[in-house]
C-alpha positions in Angstrom: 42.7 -6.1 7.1 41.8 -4.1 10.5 39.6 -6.4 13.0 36.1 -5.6 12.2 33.2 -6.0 14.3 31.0 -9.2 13.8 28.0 -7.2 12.4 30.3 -5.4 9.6 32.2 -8.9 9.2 28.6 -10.7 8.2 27.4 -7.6 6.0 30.8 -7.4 4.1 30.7 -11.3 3.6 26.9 -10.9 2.0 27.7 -8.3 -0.5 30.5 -10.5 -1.6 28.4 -13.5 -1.6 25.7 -11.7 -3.2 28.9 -10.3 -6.4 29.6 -13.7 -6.7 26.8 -15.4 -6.9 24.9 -13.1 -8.6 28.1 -13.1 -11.1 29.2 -16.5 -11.3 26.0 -18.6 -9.8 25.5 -20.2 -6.8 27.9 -23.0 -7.3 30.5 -20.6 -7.7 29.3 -19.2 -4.1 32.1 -21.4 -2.0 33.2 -20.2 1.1 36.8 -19.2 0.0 35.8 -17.9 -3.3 33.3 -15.3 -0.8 36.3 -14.6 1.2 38.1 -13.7 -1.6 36.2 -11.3 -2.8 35.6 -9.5 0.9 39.4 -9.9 1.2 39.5 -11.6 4.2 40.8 -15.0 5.7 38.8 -18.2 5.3 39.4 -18.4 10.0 37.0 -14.9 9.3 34.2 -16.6 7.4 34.0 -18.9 10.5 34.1 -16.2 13.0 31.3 -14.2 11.0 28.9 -17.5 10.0 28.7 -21.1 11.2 28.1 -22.3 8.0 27.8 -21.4 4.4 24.0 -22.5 4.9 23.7 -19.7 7.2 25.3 -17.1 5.0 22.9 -18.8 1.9 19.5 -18.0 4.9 21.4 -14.1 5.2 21.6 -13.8 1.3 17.6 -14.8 1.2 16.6 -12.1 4.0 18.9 -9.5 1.8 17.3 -10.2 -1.5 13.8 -10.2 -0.1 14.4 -6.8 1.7 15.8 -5.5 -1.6 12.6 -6.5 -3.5 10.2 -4.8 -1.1 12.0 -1.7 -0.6 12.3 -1.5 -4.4 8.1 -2.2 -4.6 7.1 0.6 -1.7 10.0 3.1 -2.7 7.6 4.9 -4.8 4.0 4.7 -3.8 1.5 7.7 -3.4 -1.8 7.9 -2.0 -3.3 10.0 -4.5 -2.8 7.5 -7.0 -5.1 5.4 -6.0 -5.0 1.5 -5.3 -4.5 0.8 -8.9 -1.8 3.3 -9.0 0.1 2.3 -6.1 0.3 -1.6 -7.2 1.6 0.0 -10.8 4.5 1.8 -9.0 5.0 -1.2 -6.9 5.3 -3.5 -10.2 7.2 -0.8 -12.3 9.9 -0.2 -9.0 10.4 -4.5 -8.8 10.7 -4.3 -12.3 13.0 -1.9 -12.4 15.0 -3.6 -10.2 15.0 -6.7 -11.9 16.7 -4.8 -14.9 18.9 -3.3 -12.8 20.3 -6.7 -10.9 19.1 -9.7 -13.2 21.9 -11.8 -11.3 20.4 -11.3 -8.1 17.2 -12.8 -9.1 19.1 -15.4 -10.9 20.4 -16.1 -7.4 17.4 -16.3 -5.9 16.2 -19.0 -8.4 19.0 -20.9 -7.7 19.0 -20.9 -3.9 15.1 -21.6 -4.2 15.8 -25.0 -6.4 19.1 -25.6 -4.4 17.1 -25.6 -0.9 14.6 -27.8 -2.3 16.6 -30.7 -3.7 18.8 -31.1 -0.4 16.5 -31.9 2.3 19.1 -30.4 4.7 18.3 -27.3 3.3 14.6 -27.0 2.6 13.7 -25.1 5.8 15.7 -22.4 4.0 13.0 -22.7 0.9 10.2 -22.1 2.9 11.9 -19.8 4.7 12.5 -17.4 1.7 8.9 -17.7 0.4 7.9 -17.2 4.0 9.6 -14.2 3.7 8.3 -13.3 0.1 4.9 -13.6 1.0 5.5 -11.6 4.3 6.9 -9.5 1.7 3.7 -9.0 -0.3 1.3 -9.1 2.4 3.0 -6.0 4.0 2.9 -4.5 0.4 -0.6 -4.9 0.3 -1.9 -4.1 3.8 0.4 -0.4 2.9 -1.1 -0.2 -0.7 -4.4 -0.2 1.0 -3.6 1.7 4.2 -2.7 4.9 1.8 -5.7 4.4 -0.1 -8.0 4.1 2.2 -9.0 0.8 0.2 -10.3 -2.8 2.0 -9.3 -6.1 0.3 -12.2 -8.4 -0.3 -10.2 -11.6 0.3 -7.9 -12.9 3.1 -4.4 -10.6 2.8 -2.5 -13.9 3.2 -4.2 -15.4 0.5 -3.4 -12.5 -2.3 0.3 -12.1 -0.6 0.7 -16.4 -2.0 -1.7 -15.1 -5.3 0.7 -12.1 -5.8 4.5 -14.3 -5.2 2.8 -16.9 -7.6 2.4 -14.1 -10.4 5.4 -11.9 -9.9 7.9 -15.6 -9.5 6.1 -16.5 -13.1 6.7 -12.9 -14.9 10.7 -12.8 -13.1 11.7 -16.1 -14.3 9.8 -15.4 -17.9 12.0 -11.9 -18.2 15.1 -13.8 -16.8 14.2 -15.9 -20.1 13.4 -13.8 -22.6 14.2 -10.6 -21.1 11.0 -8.6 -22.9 10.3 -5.9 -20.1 7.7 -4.7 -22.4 5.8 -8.1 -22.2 6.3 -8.1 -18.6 5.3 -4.7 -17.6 1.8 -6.1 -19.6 1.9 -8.6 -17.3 2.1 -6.9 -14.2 -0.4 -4.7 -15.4 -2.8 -7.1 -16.1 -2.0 -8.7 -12.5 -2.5 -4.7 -10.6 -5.9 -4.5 -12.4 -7.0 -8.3 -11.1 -6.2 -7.1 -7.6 -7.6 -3.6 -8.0 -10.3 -4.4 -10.0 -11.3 -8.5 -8.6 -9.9 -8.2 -5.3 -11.2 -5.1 -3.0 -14.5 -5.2 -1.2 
């Protein structure tokens, strides 16, 4: 394999972290089987990452970014508040389908983190990041609208991560995107509805 820069040595090594893990689980995640799957040498991984944790804190950042641009990809203004939270719910959805082993991951790394105490500041790391995630979601949905939220953005951000981690791990379950699209429905309406001034 040609000498690649760093940066694209750390970016090929997630995507192949994120096939495997999102294939196989994250147990199956070692180092060598990632560097298999890049095709490169285990010395490589080393170059790239100083330790699988760090690649695992990389794979939470990638998830998280894929979750949000999947939420704002579609929202209009003219839709209204309501509207916009919809298109935010259908386009996480919709990604859900489309990558159930990614979320699967996500679940995984989330209990993993937490059981090893070496690795909880990864935890609260990635729902750092999901409710940075939400609040940014929010503070756009109402920025288009021209709406004001009648509670504390941080506070709905934790309100909104606690409902969409219940209906993801419920469709991971059952798989029922009918029930779940219900769900986030009923949710948009709560925040529409309950939470704007």
């Amino acid at each position: 394999m040609p000498r690649l820069p760093v940066t694209d040595r750390r970016e090929a090594l997630v995507e192949a972290a994120l096939r495997v893990m999102a294939r196989d689980g994250l147990a199956a995640g070692t180092t060598r089987a990632v560097v298999a799957e890049a095709g490169m040498s285990l010395a490589s991984f080393h170059y790239a990452f100083a330790s699988r944790d760090e690649l695992l804190a990389e794979l939470v950042r990638r998830v998280v970014g894929r979750e949000l641009a999947a939420a704002t990809a579609v929202l209009d203004p003219a839709d209204g508040l309501a509207g916009c939270l919809r298109a935010a719910a259908g386009g996480y959805l919709a990604h859900l389908e489309d990558d159930p082993g990614a979320e699967q991951l996500r679940l995984e790394l989330t209990l993993h983190a937490v059981r090893d105490p070496a690795l909880h500041a990864v935890a609260r790391e990635q729902y750092r990041a999901y409710t940075d995630a939400a609040a940014t979601l929010l503070d756009q949905a109402a920025a288009l609208t021209g709406s004001t939220w009648g509670r504390p953005v941080p506070e709905l951000a934790r309100l909104l991560v606690t409902l969409v981690d219940g209906a993801t791990t419920t469709w991971l379950v059952d798989r029922d995107t009918a029930a779940t699209r219900a769900a986030l429905d009923a949710a948009v309406e709560l925040f529409a509805v309950r939470y704007t001034a």
